[in-house]
C-alpha positions in Angstrom: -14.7 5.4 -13.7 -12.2 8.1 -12.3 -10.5 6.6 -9.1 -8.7 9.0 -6.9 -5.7 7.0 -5.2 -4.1 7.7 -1.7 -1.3 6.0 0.0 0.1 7.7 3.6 1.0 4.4 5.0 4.8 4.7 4.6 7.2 7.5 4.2 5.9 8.8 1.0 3.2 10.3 0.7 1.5 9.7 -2.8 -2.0 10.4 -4.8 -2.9 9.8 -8.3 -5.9 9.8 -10.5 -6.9 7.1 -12.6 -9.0 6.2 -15.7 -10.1 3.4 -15.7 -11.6 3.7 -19.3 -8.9 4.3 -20.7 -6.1 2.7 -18.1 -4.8 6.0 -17.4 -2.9 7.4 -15.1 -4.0 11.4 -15.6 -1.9 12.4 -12.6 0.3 11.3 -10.2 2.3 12.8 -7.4 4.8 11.0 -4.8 7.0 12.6 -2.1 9.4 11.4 0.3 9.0 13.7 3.4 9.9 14.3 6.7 6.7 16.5 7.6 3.4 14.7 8.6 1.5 13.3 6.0 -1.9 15.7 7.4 0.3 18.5 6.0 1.2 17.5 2.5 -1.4 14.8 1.6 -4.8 16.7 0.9 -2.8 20.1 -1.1 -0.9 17.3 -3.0 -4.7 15.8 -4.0 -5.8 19.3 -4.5 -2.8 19.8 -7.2 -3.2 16.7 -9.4 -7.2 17.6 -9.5 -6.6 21.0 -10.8 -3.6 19.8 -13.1 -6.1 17.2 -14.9 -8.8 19.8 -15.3 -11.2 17.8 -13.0 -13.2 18.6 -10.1 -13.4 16.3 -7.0 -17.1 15.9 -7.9 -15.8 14.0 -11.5 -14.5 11.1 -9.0 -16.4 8.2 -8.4 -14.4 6.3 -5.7 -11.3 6.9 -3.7 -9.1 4.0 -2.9 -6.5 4.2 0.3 -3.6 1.9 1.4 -5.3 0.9 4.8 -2.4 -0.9 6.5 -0.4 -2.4 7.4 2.4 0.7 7.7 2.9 3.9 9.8 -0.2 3.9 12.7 0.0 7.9 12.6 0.2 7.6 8.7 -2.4 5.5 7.8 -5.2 6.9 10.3 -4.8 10.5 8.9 -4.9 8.7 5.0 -7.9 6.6 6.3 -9.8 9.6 8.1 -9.2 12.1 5.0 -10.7 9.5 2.7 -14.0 9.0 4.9 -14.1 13.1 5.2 -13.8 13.3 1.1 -16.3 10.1 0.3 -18.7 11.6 3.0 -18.9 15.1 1.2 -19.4 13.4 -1.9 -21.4 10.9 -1.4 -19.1 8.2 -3.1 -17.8 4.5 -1.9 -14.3 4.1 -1.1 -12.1 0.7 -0.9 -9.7 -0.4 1.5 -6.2 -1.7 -0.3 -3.5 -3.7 2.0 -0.2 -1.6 1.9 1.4 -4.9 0.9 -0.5 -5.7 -2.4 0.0 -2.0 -3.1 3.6 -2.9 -3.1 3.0 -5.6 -5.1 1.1 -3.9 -7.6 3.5 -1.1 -8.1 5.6 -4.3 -9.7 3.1 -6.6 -11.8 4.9 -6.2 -15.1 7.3 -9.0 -13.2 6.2 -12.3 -13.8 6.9 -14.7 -11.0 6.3 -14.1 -7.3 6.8 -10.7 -5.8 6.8 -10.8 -2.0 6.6 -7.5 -0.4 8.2 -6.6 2.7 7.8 -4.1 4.9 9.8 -3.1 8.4 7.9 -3.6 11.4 10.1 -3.9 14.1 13.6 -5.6 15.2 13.6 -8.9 13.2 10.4 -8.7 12.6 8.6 -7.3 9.1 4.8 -7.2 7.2 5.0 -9.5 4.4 2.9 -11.0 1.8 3.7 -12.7 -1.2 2.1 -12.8 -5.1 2.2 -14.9 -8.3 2.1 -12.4 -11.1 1.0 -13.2 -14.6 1.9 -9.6 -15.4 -1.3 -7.4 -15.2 -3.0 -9.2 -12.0 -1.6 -11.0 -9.1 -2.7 -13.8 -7.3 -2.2 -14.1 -3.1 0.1 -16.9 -2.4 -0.3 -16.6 1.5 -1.7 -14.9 4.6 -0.7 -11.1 5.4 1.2 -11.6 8.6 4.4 -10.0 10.9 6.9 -12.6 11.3 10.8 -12.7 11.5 12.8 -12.3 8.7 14.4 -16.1 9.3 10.9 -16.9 8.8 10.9 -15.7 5.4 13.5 -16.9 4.3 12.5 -20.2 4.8 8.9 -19.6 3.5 10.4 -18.1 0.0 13.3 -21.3 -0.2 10.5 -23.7 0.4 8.4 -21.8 -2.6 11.5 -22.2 -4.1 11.0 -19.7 -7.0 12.4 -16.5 -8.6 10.8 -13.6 -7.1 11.7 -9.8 -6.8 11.1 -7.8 -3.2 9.6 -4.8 -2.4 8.8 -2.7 0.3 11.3 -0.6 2.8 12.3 -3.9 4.1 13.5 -4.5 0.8 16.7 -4.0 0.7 17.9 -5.2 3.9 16.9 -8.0 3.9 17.9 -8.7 -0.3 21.3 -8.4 1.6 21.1 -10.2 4.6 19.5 -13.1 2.4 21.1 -13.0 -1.0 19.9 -16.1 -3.1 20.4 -16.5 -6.8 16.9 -16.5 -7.1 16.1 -13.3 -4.9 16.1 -10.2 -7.1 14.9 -6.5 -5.7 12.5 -4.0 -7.1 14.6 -0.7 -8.5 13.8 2.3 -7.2 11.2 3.7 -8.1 8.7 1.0 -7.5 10.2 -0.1 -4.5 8.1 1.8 -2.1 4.9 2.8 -1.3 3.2 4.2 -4.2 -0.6 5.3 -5.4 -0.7 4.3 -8.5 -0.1 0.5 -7.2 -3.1 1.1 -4.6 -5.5 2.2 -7.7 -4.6 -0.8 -9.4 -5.1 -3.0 -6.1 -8.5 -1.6 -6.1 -10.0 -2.7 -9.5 -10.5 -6.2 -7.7 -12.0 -5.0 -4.9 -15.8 -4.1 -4.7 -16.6 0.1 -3.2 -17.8 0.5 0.3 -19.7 3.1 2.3 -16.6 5.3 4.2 -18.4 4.1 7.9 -17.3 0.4 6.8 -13.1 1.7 5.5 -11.0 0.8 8.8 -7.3 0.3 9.2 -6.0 -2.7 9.3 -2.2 -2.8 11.5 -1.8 -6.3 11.6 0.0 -5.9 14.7 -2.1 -4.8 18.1 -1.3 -0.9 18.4 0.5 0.5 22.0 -2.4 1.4 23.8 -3.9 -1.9 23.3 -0.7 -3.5 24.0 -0.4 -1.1 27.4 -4.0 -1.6 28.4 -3.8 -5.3 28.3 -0.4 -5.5 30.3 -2.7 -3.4 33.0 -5.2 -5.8 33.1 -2.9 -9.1 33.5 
């Protein structure tokens, strides 16, 4: 199966194309930009399908980080992946941002917690037991303070190795002997990491791919401070 892998969610913009056959990674292009991600994402795609030699026809699902992450960023990801599974009459899949993180670091074995900014004190985080090629969920997706997580990961009380833009911050606000961070280039949002989420995950029809914000976007958050 060739899977076609799209993450807008953050400040990099990334696709990649994937063999699963073969555990390939045929392609793969990641940039960190300051334009929207409508302008770059779907030429970038283009690119790594005429660099392989394939035709968007050769791919039998698209997976897409879905949220949480940048509201602007992961609607136009979300909406270009319905457009493309729509003219091609393919499934897509859904991948949380955060296990996309996680992914992009399964080689680690131990718990990888990813954590990403939100706002103030507060950040997306979820956390993983890897055995090195899969990952197991240790908790709930949420948004809570960074306090909060640092109690949650001294109560798990093991070695684990952060990820995410939140990364770093809080790796130095919170330095523990057994706090480690991801280097660089699997420290943020990445493709690749969303293909790999995917494997696990069963296709569905682009009608049922939504965003998932984990956090109640500003109209909603406007219209129901109207209403009270």
């Amino acid at each position: 199966m060739l899977i076609l892998g799209i993450d807008t969610s953050g400040k990099t913009a990334s696709a990649c194309l994937y063999d699963t056959e073969t555990e390939t990674f045929l392609a793969e292009s990641t940039l960190y930009t300051q334009k929207t991600h409508s302008q770059v994402i779907m030429p970038m795609v283009k690119d790594i399908i005429l660099q392989t030699g394939k035709t968007m026809s050769d791919i039998d699902r698209i997976a897409v980080a879905n949220g949480p992450g940048s509201y602007t960023g992961l609607r136009i990801g979300v909406a270009g992946v319905k457009a493309m599974c729509f003219a091609l009459d393919i499934k897509c899949t859904g991948v949380s941002t955060l296990e996309g993180l996680a992914y992009n670091n399964v080689a680690f074995h131990g718990t990888i917690c990813s954590v990403m900014k939100a706002r103030g004190e507060l950040v997306y985080t979820c956390s993983y037991e890897s055995n090195g090629y899969s990952l197991r969920q240790l908790c709930e997706e949420k948004i809570i303070s960074r306090e909060e997580l640092a109690e949650f990961l001294k109560e798990n009380n093991s070695v684990a190795v952060l990820c995410g833009d939140g990364a770093v911050d809080f790796f130095n606000d919170y330095q523990s002997p057994k706090l480690f961070i991801a280097p660089p280039q699997s420290r943020l949002q990445n493709a690749c990491g969303v293909c790999l989420a995917s494997l696990s995950k069963d296709g569905v029809s682009p009608d049922e791919l939504e965003v998932s914000y984990l956090q109640k976007v500003k109209a909603e958050k406007d219209l129901e401070e109207k209403n009270i």
